[in-house]
N, C-alpha and C positions, 0 to 999 in steps of 0.2 A: 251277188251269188257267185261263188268259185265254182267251176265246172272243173277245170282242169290244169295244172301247171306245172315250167319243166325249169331247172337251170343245169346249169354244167361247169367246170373248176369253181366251185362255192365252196371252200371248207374244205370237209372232210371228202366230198363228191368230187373227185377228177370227172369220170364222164357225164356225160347227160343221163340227166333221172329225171324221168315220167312221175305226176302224181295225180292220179285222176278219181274224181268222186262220183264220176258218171256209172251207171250201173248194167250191167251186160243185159239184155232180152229175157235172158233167163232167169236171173233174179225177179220173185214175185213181190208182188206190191205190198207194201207194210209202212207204217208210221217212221221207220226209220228212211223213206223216200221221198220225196216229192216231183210230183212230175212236171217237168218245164213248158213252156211255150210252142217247143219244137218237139214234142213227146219226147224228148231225152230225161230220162229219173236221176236224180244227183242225191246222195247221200247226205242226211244233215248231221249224222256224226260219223267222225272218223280218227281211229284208232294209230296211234303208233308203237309197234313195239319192239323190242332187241334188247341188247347185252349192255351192261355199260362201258361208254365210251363209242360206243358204236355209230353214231350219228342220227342218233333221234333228233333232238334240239336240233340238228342242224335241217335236218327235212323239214321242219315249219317254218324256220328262219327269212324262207325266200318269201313269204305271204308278208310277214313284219318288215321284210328290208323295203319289198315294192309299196307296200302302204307308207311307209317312210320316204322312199324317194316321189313317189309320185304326188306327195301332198306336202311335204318337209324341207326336202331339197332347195328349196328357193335360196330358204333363209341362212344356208352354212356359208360362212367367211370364203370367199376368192381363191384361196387358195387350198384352203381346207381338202382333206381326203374323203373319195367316195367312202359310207361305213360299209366295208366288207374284208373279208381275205378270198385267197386264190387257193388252192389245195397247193403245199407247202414243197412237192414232187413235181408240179407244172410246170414246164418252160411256157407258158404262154401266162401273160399279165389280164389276160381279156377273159372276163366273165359273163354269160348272159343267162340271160333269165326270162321264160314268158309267160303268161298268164291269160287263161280263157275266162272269160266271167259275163253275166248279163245284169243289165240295167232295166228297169221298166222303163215303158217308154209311155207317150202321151194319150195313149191308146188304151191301157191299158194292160199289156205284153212286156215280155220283154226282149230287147236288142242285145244281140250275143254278140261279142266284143274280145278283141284277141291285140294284146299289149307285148308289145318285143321290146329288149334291151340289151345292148352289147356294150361292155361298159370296162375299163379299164379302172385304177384305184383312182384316179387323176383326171381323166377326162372320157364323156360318152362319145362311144365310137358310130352306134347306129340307135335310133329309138322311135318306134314307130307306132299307130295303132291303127285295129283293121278296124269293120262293121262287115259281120254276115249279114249278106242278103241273098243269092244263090249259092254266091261263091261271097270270100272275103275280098272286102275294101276296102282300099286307105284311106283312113279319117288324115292321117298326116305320116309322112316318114321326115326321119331328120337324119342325116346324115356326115359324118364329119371326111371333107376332103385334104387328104394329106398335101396335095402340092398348091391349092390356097391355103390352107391353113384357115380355112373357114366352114362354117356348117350349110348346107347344099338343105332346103327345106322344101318339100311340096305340099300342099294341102288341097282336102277335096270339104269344105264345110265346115272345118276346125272355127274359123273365124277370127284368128288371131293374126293380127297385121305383120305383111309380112318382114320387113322390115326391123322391127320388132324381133320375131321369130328367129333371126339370122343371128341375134346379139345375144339369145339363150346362153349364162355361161358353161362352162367345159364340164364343171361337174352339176349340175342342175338341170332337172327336168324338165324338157318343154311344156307338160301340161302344168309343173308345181308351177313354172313363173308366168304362162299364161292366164291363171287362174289372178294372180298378183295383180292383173291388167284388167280384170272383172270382164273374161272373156266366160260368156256363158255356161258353153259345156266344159270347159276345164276347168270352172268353180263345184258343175255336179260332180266330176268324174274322182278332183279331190275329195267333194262330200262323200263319195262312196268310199275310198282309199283309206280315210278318218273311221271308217263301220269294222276297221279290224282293229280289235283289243286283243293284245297279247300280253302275256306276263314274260317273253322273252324279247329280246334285244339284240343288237349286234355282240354283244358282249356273252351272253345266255341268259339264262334262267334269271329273274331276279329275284331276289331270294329273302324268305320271310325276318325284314329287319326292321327297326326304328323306322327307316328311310320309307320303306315301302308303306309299310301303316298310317305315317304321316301324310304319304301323299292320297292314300287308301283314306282319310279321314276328312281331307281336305274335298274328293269327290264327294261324300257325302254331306258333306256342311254345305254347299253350293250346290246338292242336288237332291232337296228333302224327299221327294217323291222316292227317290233311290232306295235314301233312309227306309220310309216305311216297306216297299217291298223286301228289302233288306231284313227288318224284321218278323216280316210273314214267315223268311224262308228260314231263316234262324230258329223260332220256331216248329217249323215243319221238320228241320232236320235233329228234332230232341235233343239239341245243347243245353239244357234247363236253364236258359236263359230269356226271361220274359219279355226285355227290349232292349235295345241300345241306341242310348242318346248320345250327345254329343254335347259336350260342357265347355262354354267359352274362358278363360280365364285372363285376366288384366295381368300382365310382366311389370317390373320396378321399371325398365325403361322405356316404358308406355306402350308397348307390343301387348299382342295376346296371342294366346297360344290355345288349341284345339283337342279336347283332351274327349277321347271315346270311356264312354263307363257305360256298364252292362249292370241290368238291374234285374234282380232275383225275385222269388216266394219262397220260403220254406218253413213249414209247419206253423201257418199262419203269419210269418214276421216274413218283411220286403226289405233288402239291402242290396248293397251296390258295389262291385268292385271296377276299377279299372281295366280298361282291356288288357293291359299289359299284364297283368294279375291271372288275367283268366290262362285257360288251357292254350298247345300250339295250333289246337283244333280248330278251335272259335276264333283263336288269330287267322287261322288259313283260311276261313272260311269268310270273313269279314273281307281278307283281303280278295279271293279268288273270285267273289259275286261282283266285285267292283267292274270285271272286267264280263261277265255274263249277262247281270242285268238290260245293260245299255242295248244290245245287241237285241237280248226277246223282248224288248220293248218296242224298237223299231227296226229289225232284220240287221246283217251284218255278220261279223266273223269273230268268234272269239276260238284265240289258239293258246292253249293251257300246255306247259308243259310241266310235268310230275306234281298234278295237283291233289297225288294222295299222299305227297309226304305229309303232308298237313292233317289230311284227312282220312277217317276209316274207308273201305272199299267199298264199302256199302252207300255209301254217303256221294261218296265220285258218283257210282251208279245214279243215283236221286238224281244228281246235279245234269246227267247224262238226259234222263229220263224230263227233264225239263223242255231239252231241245228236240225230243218226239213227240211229247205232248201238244196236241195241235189249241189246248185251251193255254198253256204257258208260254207257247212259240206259234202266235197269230202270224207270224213276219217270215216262217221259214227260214229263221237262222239256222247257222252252221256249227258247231264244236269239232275243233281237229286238235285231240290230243296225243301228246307222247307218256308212254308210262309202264312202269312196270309193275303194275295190279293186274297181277291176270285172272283176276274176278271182273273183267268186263268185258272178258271174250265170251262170256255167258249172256251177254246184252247184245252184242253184234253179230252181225254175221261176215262171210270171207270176204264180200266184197267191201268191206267198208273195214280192212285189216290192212296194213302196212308191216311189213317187216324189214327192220334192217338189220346188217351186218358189216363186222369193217374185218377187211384183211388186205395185212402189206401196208395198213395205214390208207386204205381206201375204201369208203364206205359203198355201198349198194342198198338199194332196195327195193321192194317187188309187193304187189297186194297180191295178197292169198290167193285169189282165186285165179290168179294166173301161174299157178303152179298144177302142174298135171297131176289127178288122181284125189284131187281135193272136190270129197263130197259134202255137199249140204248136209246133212244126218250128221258128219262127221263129230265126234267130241272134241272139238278145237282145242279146249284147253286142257286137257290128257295128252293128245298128241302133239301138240306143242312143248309141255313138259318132257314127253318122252324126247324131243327133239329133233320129232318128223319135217318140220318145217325150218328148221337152221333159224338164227338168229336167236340163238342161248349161248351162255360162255360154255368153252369146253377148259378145263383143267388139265394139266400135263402135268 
């Protein structure tokens, strides 16, 4: 569960940007909340919006790059580059990034949990993580010292020998290679890390192609139960597509290959086209649930970015509306998208609004309700059209 998270020279972001899902006092209680262990409410969806170019993609980036290092990292080549960029105007090579989040714990609760990382493209400069219990503890800091030329580690519980600990390489996280040593809590902490499905990457958006459906089809041939909720939701969202299977077929050089067909009714008679035949709709939609299902099945993060190009806006909304649904999201997952449908500002409310903006080639951004004179009653998406709240192009 994301509570809250900051980085600073990422991209498009020179300074440090705040993204936080926790909800003010005065926000009242609604299906779009959930309230935590420590009565703090956190949003289960959250909204991105702005101009293009403006750094959406890049404000969810930092969820995708920490789930990537903290569970991935192990296995990149020796010499390999940390995957990120620095904003392209920085004199400093040093990026960090941190992340508030909670874990259930044995008890049934859960343990609130604060992940730092100061990181250069080449080698970690500092990485650490806390444990709230009045105040925040160090589970472990790692530290790299410039006149040994070695990393300085302390740990309170961690369990990872330390020894061990001290030979972490330069660009690899201490908990992704702890975990490599079948140290306990850095096997959980990856298995949490693993609970965020994004369709974006260091690179951005991945974007509706061959590549992606194949590997969109290969999750569901390896995960049939997927299949069938897959086509409940398919279904549900009136694509007049009655199922879709997944057809094995034997290659001349003894391969096979995995071929999706979608199976019809019409005026009595049942036929079958290829996925690839159908609309970009039923492709978006095939591909976009790969990365939602996994999540409201057993809690976790799905970060979608522009997944109504695919889709009509009414359809995002359903998809939205999955993750307030307390009978379709038993787990309390999360949806953090970016997008520019402003047919789902009619679904949310300010606290759970992200707006950004870039000028001078430097992105910013702010949730709505931390803007002065922004009332609840308000018609957000009127005034946001009008341009009350910044973060639309302006023309010259």
């Amino acid at each position: 569960m994301i509570r809250q998270y900051s980085f600073k020279n990422f991209y498009s972001f020179l300074e440090e940007t705040k993204v936080s899902l926790l909800a003010n006092k005065q926000v009242p209680d609604s299906n779009n909340l959930m309230t935590l262990a420590d009565g703090e409410r956190v949003a289960k969806v959250m909204v991105v919006l702005g101009h293009n170019a403006s750094g959406k993609t890049k404000l969810l980036m930092p969820l995708a790059f920490m789930s990537w290092f903290i569970s991935h990292s192990f296995r990149v080549d020796l010499n390999s580059a940390i995957l990120f960029e620095t904003h392209l105007a920085s004199n400093s090579k040093v990026m960090t990034c941190n992340v508030e989040f909670s874990l259930p714990d044995e008890h049934g609760s859960a343990d609130i949990y604060r992940y730092e990382l100061e990181t250069t493209r080449t080698h970690v400069i500092r990485e650490a993580l806390y444990l709230k219990d009045k105040r925040f503890k160090y589970v472990f800091i790692r530290e790299w010292d410039e006149k040994t030329k070695q990393y300085n580690v302390k740990q309170q519980g961690f369990g990872f020998k330390a020894t061990e600990a001290k030979k972490v390489r330069k660009n690899a996280s201490l908990i992704a290679t702890a975990a490599q040593y079948s140290v306990p809590f850095a096997v959980e902490l990856t298995l949490a890390a693993n609970k965020v499905f994004a369709n974006v990457t260091m690179g951005g958006k991945l974007h509706l192609d061959a590549e992606l459906l194949r590997e969109s089809t290969d999750f569901y041939h390896d995960n049939n139960a997927y299949l069938e909720k897959l086509n409940t939701y398919i279904k549900r969202l009136d694509f007049g597509v009655e199922q879709i299977s997944i057809k094995k077929i034997d290659l001349a050089d003894g391969g096979e290959s995995l071929i999706p067909v979608c199976h019809h009714q019409s005026k009595g008679k049942n036929f079958s086209l290829l996925l690839n035949s159908e609309s970009s709709g039923t492709r978006g939609v095939y591909s976009i649930l790969r990365y939602i299902l996994p999540v409201l099945e057993y809690g976790g993060i799905a970060v979608l970015d522009k997944m109504e190009s695919e889709l009509h806006p009414q359809m995002a909304i359903e998809i939205m509306r999955l993750f307030t649904d307390t009978e379709t999201n038993p787990h309390n997952a999360q949806l953090l998208i970016a997008t520019h449908s402003l047919e789902v500002l009619q679904y949310v409310e300010k606290n759970q609004i992200y707006l950004v903006e870039k000028n001078d080639c430097v992105s910013e951004a702010w949730r709505l309700d931390e803007m002065k004179g922004v009332r609840r009653d308000d018609n957000i998406y009127a005034r946001y059209l009008a341009g009350a709240y910044g973060a639309v192009p302006t023309f010259d």
